[in-house]
N, C-alpha and C positions, 0 to 999 in steps of 0.2 A: 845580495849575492844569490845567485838561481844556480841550479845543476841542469844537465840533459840527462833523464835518463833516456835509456833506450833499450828496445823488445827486437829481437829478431826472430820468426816463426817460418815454416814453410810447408810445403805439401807439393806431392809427387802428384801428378793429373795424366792419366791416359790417353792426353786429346795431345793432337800436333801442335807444337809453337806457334806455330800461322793462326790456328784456329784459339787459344789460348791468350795470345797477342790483341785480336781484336777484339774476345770478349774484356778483358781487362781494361786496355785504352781505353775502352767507350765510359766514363767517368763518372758517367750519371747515372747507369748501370747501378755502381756499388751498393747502393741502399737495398738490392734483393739480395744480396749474399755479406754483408755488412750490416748484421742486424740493432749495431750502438750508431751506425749512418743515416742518420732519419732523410736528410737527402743533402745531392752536389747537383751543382749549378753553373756551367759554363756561362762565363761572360760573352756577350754577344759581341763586343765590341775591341776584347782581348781574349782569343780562345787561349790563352796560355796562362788566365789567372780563371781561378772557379771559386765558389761561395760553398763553406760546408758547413754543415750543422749536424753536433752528435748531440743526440736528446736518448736520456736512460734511466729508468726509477725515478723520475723527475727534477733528475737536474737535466742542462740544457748548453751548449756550448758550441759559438760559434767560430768564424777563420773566413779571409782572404785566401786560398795558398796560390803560389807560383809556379808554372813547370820550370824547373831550373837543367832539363836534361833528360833529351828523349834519344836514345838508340833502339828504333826496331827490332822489336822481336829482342830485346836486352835485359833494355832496362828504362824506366821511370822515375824520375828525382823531384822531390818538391820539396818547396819549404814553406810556410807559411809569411804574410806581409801584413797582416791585420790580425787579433782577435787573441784566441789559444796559440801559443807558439810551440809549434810543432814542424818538425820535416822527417824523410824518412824517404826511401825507394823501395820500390816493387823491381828484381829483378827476373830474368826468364830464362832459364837453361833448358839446352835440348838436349832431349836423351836418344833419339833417333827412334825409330820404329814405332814413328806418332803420337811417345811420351814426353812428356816437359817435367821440370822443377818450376814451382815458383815459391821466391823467397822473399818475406816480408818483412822489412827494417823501418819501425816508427822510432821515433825518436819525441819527446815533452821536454816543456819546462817547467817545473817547481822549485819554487823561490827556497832556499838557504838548507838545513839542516832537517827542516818538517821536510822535506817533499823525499830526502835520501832516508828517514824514520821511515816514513809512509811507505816505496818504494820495497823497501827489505823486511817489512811486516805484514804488510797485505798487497800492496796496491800494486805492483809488478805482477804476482802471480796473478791477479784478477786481469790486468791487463794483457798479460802475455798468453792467460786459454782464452779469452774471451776473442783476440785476435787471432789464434790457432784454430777454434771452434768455425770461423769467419770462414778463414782459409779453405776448410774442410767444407762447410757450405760453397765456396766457389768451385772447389773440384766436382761437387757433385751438380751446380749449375752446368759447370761447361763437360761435364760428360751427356747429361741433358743435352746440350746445344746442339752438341757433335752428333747425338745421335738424332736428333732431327732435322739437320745439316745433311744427312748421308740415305734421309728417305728420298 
């Protein structure tokens, strides 16, 4: 028997949807502002499955994942089909006047009773700043972008 846990993190970003939307989609992107994403990898032959690998203090772990659910300028769903099992969406709110929300929901699995121990002693709160920290690195990429977008 396995649990999900699950992380929900987000961050308020300066830049418009439109401009926020593209830097995010772009998937392979992630590992400069995803610094536990060592890299993702669109499949050339199914752009809706990508190959990910989180490498950290040396452990190493990889994934299949699937887009299970794309709405523009929304949101992003995936789940994983090989490897670590994981899913989770990045969603995208507009706050007008060229600011966005974006909110991030990972979702894990660890097997029985150790992973819900681990979870509510350590491993959530490492998990959930270490994706916060993420976040905050993408807000200050895509205020980057935007302001080289507007030279």
């Amino acid at each position: 028997m396995s649990d999900w846990l699950e992380h929900t993190v987000q961050v308020e970003v300066p830049v418009s949807i439109e401009q926020v939307w593209a830097l995010w989609s772009d998937l392979e992107q992630m590992p400069l502002w995803m610094k536990w994403i060592d890299s993702v990898e669109i499949l050339p032959d199914n752009p809706k499955l990508s190959r990910w690998k989180l490498a950290s203090s040396g452990f190493e772990f990889s994934w299949l994942s699937r887009i299970v659910q794309v709405v523009p300028q929304q949101i992003i769903q995936w789940e994983s089909v090989d490897g670590l099992p994981n899913r989770g969406a990045i969603r995208f709110y507009d706050r007008s006047q060229g600011n966005s929300v974006v909110k991030l929901s990972v979702a894990y699995n660890i097997p029985g009773i150790i992973g819900k121990l681990m979870d509510g002693l350590f491993l959530g709160r490492i998990v959930e700043s270490t994706i916060q920290a993420d976040m905050e690195r993408f807000r200050n990429y895509a205020i980057e972008a935007d302001q080289k977008f507007k030279l």
